[in-house]
MIROZA-261120 format. One line per 3 residues: number of its first residue (from 0); their letters; for each residue y, x, z of N, C-alpha, C, CB. Coordinates in steps of 0.1 Angstrom, whole numbers, padded with zeros to 4 digits, always signed. Each point is the difference from the previous one (the first is absolute). Glycine has a CB too. Layout:
BEGIN
NUM) A) Y:X:Z:Y:X:Z:Y:X:Z:Y:X:Z  ...
//
This chain:
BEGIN
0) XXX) -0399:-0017:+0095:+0014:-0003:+0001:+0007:+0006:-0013:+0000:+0001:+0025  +0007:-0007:-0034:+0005:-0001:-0006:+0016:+0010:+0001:-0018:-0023:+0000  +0015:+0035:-0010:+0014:+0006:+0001:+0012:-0004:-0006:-0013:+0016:+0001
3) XXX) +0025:-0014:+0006:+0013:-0008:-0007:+0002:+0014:-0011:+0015:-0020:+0025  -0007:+0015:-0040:+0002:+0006:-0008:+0017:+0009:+0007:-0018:-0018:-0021  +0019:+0032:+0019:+0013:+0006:+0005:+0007:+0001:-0012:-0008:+0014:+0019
6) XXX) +0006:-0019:-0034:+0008:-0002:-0012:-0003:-0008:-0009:+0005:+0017:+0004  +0002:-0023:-0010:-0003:-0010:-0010:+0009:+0002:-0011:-0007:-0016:+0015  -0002:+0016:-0027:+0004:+0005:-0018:+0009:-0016:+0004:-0028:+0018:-0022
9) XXX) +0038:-0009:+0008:+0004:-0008:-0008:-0001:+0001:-0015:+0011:-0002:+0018  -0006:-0009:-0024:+0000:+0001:-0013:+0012:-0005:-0005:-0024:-0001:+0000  +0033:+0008:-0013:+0009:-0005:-0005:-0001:+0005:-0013:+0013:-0003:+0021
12) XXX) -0002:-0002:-0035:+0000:+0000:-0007:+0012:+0002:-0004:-0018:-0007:+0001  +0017:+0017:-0009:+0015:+0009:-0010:-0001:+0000:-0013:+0004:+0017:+0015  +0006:-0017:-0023:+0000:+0004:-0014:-0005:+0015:-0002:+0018:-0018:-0005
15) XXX) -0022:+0019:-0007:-0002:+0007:-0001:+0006:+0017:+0000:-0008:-0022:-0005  +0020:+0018:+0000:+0007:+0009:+0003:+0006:+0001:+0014:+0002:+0000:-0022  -0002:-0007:+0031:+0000:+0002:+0012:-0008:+0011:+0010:+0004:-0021:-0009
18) XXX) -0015:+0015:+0002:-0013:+0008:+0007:+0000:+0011:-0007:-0015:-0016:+0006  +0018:+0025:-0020:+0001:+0010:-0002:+0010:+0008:+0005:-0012:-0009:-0013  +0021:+0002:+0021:+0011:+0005:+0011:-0002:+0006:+0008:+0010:-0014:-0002
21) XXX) -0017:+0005:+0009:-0007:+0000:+0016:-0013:+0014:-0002:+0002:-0035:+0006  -0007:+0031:-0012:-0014:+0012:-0007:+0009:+0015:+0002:-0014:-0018:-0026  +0023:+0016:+0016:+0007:+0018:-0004:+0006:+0001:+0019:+0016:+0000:-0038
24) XXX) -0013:-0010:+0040:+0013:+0006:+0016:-0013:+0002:+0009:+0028:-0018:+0001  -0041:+0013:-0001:-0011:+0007:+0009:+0001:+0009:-0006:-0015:-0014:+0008  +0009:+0022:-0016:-0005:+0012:-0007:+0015:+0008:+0002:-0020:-0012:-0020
27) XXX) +0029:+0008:+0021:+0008:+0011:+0003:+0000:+0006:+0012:+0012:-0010:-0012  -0014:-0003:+0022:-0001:-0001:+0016:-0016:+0010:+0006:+0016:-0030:-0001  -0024:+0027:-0009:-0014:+0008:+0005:-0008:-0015:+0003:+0011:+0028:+0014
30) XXX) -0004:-0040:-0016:-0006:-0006:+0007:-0010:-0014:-0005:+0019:+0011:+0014  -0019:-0026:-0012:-0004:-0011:-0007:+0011:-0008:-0001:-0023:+0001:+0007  +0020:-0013:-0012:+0009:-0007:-0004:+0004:-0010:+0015:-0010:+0003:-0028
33) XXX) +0001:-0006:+0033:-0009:-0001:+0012:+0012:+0003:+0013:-0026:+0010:-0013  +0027:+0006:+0008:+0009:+0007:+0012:+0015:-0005:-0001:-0014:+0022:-0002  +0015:-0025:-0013:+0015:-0001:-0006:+0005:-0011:+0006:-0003:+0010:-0022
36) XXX) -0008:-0021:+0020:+0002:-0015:+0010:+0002:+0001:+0014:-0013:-0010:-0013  +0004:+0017:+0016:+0002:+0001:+0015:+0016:+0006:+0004:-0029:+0004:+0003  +0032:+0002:-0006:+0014:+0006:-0002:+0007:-0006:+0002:-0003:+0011:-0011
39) XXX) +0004:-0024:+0000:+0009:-0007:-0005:+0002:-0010:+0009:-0003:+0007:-0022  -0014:-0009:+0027:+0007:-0014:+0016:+0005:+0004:+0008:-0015:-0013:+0002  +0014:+0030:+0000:+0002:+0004:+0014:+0017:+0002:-0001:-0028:+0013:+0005
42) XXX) +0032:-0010:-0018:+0011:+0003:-0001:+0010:-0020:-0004:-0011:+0034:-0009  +0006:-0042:+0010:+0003:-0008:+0000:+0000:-0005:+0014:-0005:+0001:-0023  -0005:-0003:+0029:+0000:-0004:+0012:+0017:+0006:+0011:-0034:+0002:-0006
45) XXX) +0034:+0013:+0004:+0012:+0007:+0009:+0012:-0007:-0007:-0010:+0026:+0006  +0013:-0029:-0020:+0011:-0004:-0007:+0000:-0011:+0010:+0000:+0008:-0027  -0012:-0017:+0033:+0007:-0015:+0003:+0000:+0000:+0013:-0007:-0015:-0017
48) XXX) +0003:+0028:+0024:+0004:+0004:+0017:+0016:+0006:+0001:-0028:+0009:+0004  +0031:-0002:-0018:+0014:+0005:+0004:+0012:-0015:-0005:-0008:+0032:-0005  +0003:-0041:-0004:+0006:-0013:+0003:+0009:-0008:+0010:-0017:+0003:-0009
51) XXX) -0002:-0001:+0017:+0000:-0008:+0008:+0010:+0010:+0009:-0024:-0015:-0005  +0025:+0025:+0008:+0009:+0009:+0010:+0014:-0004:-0006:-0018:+0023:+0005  +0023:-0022:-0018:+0012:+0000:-0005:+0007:-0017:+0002:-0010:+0023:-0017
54) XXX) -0001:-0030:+0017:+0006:-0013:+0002:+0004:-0005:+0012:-0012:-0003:-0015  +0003:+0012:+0028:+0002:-0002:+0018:+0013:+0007:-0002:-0026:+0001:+0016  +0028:+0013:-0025:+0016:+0009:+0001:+0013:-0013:-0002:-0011:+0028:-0014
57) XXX) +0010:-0036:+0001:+0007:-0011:-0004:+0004:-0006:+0014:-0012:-0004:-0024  -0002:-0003:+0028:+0005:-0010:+0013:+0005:+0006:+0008:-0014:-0014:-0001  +0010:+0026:+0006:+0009:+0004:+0012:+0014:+0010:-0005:-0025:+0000:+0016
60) XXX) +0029:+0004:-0029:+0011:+0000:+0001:+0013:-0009:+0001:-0014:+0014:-0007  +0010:-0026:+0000:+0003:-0017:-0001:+0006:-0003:+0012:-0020:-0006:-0013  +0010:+0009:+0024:+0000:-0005:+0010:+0011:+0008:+0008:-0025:-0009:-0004
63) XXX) +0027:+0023:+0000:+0009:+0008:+0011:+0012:-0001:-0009:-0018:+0019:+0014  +0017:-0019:-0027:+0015:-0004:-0005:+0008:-0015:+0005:-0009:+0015:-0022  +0001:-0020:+0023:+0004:-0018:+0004:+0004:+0002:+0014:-0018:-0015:-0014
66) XXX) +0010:+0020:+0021:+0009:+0003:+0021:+0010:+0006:-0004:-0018:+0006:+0019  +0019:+0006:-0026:+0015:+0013:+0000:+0010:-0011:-0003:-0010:+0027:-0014  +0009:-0034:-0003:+0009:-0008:-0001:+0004:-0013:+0010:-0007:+0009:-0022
69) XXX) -0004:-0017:+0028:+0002:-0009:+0013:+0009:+0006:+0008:-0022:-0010:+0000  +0020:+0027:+0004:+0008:+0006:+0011:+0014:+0001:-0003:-0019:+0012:+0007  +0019:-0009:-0023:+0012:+0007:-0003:+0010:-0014:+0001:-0010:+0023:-0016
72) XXX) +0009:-0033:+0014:+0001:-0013:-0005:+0007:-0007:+0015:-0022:+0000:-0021  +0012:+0001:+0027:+0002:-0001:+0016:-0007:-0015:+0001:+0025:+0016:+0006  -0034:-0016:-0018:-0004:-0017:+0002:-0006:-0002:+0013:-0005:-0003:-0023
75) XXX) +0002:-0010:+0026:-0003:-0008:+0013:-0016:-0002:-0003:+0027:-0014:+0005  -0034:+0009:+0002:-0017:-0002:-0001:+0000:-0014:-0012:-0008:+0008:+0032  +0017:-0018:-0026:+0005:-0007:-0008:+0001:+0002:-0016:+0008:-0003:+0021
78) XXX) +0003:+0010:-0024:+0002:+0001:-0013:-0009:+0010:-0010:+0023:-0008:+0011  -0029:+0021:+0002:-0014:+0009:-0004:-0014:-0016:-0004:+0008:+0028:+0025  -0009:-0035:-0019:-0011:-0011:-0006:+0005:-0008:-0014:-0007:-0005:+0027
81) XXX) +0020:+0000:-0028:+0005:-0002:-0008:-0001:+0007:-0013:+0009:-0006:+0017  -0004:+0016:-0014:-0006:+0010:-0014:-0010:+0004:-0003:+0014:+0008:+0003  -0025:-0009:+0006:-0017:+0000:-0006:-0001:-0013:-0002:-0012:+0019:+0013
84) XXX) +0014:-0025:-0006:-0006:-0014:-0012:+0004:-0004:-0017:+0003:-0009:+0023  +0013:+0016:-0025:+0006:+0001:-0008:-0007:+0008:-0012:+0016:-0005:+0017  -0022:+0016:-0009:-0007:+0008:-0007:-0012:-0003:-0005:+0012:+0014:+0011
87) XXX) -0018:-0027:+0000:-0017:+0000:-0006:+0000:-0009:-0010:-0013:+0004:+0020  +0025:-0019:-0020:+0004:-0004:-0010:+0005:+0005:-0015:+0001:-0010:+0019  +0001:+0018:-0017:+0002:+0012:-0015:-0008:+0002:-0008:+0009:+0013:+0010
90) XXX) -0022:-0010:+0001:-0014:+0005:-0006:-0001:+0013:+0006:-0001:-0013:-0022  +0008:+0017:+0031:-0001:+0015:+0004:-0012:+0007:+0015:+0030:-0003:-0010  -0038:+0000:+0006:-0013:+0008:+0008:+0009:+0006:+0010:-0018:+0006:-0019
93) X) +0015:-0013:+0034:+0002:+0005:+0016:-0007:+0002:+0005:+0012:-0007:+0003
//
């Protein structure tokens, strides 16, 4: 039976001075260049989890400012549909 691999190399390419970037910030770190990547997806990866959090904050504040104003307004179900349609014709994400 055949073992499944638990990692797989990559390969990429930098200028030169790039890589003599990457080189000095391991050696500062104790570490490889290797480590510095891994870093950098892991710290990339959370940047597009807190996104993704900041963008669900968008919609649902959107969403509770639009009832407050419907309430304050005293609109009808009626004229509340009205104004979302109004809105998706805009271009405004509901």
């Amino acid at each position: 039976m055949k073992k499944q691999a638990t990692t797989k190399p990559v390969t990429v390419r930098f200028s030169l001075g790039e890589y003599q970037k990457l080189l000095e910030e391991a050696e500062q770190q104790g570490g490889n260049i290797a480590d510095i990547l891994r870093a950098s997806w892991s710290s990339y990866q959370n940047s597009q989890q807190h996104e993704d959090l900041l963008l669900r904050l968008e919609q649902r504040l959107k969403h509770c400012v639009f009832e407050i104003l419907i309430t304050m307004t005293k609109a009808d179900e009626n004229k509340r549909n009205l104004i979302i349609e109004s809105l998706r014709e805009k271009g405004i994400q509901w």
